[in-house]
Structure formats: structure tokens, C-alpha cells
Residue frames relative to the residue before (quaternion, step in Angstrom):
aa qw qx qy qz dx dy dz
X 1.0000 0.0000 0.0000 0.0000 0.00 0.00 0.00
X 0.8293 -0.3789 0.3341 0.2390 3.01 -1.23 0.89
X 0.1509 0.7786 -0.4525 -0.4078 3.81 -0.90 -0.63
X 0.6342 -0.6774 0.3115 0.2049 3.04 -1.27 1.04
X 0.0238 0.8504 -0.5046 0.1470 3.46 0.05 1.91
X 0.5899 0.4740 -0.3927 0.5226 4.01 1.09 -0.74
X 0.2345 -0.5445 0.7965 0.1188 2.31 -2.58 -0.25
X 0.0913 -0.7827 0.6036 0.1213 2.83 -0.63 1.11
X 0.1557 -0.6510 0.7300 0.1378 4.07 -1.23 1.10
X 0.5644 -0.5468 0.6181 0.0193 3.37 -1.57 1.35
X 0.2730 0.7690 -0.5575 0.1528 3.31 -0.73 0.97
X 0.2917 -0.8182 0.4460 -0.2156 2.96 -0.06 1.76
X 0.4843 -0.5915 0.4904 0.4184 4.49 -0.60 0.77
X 0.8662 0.0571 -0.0426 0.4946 3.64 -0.59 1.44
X 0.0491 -0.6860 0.6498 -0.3237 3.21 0.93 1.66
X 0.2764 -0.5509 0.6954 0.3695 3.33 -1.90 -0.33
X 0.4044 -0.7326 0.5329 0.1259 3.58 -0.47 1.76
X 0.6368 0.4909 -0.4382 0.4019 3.86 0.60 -0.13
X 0.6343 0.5491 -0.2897 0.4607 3.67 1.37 -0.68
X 0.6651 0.5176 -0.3571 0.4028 2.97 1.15 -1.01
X 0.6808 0.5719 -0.3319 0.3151 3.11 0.43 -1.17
X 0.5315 0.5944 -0.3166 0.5138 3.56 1.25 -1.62
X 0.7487 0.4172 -0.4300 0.2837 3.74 0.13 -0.45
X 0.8065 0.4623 -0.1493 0.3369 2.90 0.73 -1.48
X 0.3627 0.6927 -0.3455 0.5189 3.16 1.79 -0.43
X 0.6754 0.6431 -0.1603 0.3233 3.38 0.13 -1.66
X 0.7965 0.0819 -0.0420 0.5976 3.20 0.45 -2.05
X 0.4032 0.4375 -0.6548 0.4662 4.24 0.44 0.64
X 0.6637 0.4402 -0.5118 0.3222 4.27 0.41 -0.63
X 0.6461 0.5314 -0.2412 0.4920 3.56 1.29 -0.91
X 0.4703 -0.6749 0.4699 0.3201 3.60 1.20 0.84
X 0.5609 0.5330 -0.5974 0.2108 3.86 0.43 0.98
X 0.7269 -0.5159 0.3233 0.3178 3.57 -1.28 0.72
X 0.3634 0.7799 -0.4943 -0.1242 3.29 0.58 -0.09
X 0.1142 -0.7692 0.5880 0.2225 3.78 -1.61 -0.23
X 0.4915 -0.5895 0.5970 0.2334 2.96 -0.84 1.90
X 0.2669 0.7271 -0.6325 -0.0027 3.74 -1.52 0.61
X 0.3057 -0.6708 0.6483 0.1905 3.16 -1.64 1.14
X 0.7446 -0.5244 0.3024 0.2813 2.66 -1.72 1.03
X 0.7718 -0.1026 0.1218 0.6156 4.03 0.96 -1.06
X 0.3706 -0.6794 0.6006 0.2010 3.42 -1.39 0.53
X 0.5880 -0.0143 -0.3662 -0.7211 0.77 -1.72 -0.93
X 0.2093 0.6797 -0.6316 0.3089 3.27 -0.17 1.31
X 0.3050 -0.7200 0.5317 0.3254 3.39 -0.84 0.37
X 0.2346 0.8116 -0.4013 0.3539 3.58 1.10 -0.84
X 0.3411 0.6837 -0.6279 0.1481 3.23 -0.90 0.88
X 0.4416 -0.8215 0.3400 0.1205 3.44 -0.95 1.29
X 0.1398 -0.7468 0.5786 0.2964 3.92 0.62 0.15
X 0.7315 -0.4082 0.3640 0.4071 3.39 -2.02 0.46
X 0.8225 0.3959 -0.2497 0.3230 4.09 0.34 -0.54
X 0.4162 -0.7394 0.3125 0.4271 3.08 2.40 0.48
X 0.1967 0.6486 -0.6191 0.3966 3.62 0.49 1.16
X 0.0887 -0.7696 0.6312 0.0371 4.16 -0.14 0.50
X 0.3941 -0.6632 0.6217 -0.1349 3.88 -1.14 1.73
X 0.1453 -0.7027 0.6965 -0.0022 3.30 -0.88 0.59
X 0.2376 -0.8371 0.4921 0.0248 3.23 -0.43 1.40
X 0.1571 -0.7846 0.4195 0.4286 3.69 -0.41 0.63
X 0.7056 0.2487 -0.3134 0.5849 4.10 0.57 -0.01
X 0.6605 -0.3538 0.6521 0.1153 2.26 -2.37 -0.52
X 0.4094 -0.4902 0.6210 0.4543 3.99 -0.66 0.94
X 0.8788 0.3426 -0.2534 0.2148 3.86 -0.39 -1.13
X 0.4002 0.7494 -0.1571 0.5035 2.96 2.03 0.99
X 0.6779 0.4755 -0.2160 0.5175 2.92 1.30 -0.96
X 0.4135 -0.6376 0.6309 0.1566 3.70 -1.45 0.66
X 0.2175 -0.6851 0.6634 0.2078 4.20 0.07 0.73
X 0.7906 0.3592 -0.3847 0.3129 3.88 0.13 -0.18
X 0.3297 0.8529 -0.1515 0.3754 3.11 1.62 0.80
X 0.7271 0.3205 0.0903 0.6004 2.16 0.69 -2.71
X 0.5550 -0.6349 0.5137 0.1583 3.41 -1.85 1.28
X 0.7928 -0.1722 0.1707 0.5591 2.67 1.40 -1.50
X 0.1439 -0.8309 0.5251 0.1145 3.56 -0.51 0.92
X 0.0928 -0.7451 0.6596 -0.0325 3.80 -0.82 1.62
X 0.4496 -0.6270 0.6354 0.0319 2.74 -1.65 1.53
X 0.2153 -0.7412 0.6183 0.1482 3.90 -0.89 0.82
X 0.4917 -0.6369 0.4975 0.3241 3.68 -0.85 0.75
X 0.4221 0.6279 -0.6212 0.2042 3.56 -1.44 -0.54
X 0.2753 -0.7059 0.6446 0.1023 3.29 -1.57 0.65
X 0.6541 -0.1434 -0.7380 -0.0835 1.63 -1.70 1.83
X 0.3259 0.7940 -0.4070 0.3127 3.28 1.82 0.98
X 0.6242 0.3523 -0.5400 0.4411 3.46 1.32 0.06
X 0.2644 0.7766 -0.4834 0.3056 3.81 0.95 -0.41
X 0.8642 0.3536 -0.0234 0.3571 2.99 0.43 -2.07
X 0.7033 0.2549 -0.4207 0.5133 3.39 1.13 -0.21
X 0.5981 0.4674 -0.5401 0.3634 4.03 0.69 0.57
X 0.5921 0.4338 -0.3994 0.5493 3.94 1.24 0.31
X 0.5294 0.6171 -0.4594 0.3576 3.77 1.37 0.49
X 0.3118 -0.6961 0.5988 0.2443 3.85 -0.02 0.69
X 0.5384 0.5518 -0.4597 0.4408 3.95 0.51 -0.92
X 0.5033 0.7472 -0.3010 0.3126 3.13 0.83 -2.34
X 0.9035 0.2835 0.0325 0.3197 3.31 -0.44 -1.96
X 0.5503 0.5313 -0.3802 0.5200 3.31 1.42 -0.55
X 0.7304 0.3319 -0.3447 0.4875 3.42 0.43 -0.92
X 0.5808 0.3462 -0.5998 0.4279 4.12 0.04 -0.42
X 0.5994 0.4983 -0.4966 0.3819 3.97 0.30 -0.68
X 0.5670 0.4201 -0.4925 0.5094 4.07 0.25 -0.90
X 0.6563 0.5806 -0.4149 0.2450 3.54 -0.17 -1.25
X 0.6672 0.3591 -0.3342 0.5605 3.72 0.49 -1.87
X 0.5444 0.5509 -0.5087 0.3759 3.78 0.01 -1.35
X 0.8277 0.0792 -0.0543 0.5528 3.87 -0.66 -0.89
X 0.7864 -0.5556 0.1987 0.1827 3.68 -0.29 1.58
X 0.2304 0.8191 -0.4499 0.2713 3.71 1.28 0.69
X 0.2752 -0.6063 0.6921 0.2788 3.48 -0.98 -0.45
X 0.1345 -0.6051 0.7842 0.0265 3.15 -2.14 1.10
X 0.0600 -0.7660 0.6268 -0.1295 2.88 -1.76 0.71
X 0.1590 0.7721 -0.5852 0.1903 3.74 -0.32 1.34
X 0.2029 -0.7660 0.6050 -0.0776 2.94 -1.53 0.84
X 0.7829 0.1859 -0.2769 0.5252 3.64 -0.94 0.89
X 0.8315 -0.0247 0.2158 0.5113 3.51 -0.54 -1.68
X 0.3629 0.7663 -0.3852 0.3643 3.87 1.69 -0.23
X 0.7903 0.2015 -0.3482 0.4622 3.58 0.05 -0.72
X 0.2916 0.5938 -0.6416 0.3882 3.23 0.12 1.66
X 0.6547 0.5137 -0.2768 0.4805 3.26 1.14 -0.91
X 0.6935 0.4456 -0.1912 0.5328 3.57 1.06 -0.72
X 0.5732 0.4900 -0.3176 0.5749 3.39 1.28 -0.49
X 0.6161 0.5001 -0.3550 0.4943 4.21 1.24 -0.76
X 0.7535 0.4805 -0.1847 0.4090 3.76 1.05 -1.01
X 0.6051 -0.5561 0.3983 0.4074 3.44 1.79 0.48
X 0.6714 0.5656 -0.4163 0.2366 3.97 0.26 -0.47
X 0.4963 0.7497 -0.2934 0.3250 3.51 1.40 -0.43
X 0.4792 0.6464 -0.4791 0.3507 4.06 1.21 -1.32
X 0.9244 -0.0509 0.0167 0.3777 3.33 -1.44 1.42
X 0.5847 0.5633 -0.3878 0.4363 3.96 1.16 0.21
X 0.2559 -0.7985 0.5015 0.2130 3.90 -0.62 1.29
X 0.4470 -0.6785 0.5548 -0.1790 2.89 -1.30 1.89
X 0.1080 0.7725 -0.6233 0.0552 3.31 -1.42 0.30
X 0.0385 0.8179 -0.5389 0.1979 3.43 -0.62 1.37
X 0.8441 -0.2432 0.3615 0.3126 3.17 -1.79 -0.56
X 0.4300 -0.7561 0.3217 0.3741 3.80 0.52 1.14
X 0.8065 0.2423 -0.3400 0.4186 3.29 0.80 -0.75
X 0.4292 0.6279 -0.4907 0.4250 3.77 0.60 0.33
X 0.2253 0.8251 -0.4624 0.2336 3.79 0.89 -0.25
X 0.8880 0.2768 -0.1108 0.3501 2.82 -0.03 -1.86
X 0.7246 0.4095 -0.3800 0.4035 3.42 1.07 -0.22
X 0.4240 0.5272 -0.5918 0.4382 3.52 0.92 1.22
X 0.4134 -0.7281 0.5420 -0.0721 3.42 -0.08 1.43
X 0.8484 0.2037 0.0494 0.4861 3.64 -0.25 0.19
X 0.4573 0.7423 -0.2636 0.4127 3.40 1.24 -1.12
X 0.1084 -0.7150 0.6284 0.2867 3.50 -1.25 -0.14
X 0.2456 -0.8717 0.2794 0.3191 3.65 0.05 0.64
X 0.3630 -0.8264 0.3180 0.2901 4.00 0.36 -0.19
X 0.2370 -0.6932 0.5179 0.4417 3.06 1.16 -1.60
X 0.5519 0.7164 -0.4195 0.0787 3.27 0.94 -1.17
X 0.5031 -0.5927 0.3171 0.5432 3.65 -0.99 -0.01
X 0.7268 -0.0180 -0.0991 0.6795 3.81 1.12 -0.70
X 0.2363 -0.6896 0.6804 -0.0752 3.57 -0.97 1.33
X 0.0478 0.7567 -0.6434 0.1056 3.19 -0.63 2.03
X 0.1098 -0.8316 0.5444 0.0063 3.32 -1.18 1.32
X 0.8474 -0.1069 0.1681 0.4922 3.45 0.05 0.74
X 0.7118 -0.4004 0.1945 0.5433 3.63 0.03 -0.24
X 0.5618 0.5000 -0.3532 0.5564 3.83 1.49 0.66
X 0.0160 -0.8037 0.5865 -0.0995 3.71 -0.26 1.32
X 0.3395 -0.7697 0.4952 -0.2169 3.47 -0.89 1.57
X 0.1571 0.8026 -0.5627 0.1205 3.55 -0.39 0.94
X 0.5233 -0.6979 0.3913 0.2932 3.74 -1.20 0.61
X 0.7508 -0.3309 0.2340 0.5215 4.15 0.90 -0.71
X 0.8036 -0.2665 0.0384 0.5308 3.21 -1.31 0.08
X 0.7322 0.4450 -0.3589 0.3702 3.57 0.43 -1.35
X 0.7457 0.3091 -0.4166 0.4181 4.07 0.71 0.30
X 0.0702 0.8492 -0.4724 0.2252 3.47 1.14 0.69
X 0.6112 0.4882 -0.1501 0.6046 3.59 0.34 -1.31
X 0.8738 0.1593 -0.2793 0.3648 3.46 -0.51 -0.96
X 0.6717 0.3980 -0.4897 0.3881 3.87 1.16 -0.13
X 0.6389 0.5960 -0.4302 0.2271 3.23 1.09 -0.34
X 0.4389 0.6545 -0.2316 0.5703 3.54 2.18 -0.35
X 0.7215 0.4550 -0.2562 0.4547 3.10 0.98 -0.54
X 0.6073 0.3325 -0.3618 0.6243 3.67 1.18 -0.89
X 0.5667 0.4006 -0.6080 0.3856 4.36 -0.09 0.27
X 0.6340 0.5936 -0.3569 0.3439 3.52 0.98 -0.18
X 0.5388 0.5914 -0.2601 0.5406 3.27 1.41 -1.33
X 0.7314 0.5375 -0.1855 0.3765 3.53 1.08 -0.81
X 0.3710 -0.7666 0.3312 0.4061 3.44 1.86 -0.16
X 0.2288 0.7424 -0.4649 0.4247 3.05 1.37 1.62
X 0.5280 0.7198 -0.4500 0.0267 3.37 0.91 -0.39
X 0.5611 0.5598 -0.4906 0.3621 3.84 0.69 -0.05
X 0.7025 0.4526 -0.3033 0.4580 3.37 1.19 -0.93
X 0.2786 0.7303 -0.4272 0.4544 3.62 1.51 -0.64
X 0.8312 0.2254 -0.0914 0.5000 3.65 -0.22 -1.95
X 0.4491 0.4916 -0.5536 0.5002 4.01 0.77 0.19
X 0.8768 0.2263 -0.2416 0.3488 3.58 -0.19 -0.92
X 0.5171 0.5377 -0.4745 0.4673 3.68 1.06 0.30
X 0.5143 0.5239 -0.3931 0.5537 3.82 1.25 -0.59
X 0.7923 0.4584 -0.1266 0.3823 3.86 0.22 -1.46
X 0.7714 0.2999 -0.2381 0.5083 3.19 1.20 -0.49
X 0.4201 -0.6890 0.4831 0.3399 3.41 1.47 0.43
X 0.1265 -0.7824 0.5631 -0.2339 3.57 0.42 1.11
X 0.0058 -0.8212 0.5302 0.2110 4.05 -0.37 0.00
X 0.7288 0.0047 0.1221 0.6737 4.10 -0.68 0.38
């Protein structure tokens, strides 16, 4: 098997483009691989909710799951919508937990993770009003809520600190606390 060095970041029509960016920004400073990917082409192009437009470098049907370390889902409406009505979407976050990946969502995202079944009795944190449809879930409030190999953030304004947080999950953590110092990070 493979080893497991990427990230893949989800990017779905009507992402929230401020999360996205914050991630991938974040973990490309922390020297991780990541690959920005849209669900199908064949354009790469993908539009976030405030019409900001992303060049993706793959394809969902691109990606290798025995690769990827960890695959994070950016919030926004109606891009999480679209990747929790994505069968591809869910099949692959499901391969991922199954054989020892990391997930990660943020804002309106753990819907998508909450559509693929991974959510029963794991504490979460999201978009206030998306609560209730984590079923099963425990909910936290927190600003990023990390459970075990499932990591959880609330919206744009905790961007930065989950995206600091998943270079950690990633065995970033010296560089983690370099770029919260350097980027003036708050709390």
C-alpha cells in the first residue's frame, strides 16, 4: 500500500471560498501535499458560494484513498449540499476512516460526514444551524472539536485555527506553532 502523504480539500459548486482557501494555504505552508479537487469535469473550475472560481488540481475520480492522510471537506452552501448528495463523495470519505485516514469538516461540512454514516455518538462541531441534523452526533459548540481521527470546525471565523489544527493532526505540530506565532493567529 501506498503511503499516505496528501490531502485531499473537497471543492464542491458553492464552497465557502474563505475556508477553503484558509486550509490549503495553511497546510501547503506546512509543506503538506495537498490537492484541491472538484468533484467532475471536465473543468476544473469550481465556483464557491461568493463566486470566487478555484482551479482544482484533480479530479474526485483521480484521487487514490490509499494515499490520502486526510481528506477535509470546506463548508458553504450549497457546496456542502452537493458533496453530501455525492455517492463518489461518501464512498470515498467511508474507504478513508475504514483503513486509518483522517476527516475533517468545517462550517456546514459535517453534513457530508454526517450523510456517509461516520458521525453515530462522535463529538462534533459545526455551523449552529446544521446541529440538528447531526443525528447521533454529540454536538460541542467548540470552535474546532477534535475527535480521534475526525476533526471539526464551526465557519469562516475558525478557519485559521482548524486549519492549524489539521497541520497538527498531520505531525506538523512545531510548524503548526511557527505559523500561529507568524501569522498572528489569535487564542
Amino acid at each position: 500500500m501506498a503511503h499516505r502523504s496528501r490531502v485531499a480539500v473537497l471543492l464542491a459548486e458553492g464552497f465557502e471560498e474563505l475556508e477553503a482557501v484558509a486550509i490549503i494555504d495553511v497546510l501547503r505552508r506546512g509543506d503538506i501535499d495537498v490537492l484541491i479537487t472538484a468533484l467532475a469535469g471536465p473543468s476544473r473550475e469550481v465556483t464557491g458560494a461568493h463566486q470566487i472560481r478555484i482551479h482544482a488540481d484533480v479530479l474526485l475520480s483521480d484521487l487514490r484513498p490509499a494515499e490520502l492522510a486526510m481528506v477535509v471537506l470546506p463548508g458553504g452552501m450549497p457546496g456542502s449540499a452537493h458533496l453530501a448528495a455525492c455517492p463518489a463523495v461518501l464512498d470515498l470519505l467511508r474507504v478513508v476512516a475504514a483503513t486509518g485516514g483522517q476527516l475533517a469538516a468545517i462550517c456546514a461540512a459535517p453534513i457530508v460526514l454526517q450523510a456517509a454514516g461516520l458521525l453515530q455518538g462522535r463529538r462534533v462541531t459545526c455551523y449552529p444551524t446544521f446541529e440538528a441534523q447531526l443525528v447521533g452526533a454529540v454536538c460541542t459548540g467548540a470552535a474546532v472539536q477534535r475527535d480521534g481521527r475526525l476533526i471539526t470546525s464551526r465557519g469562516p471565523g475558525t478557519a485559521l485555527r482548524f486549519a492549524l489544527e489539521l497541520l497538527r493532526a498531520l505531525g506538523g505540530e512545531a510548524r503548526a506553532e511557527q505559523l500561529h506565532q507568524g501569522m498572528l493567529v489569535e487564542a
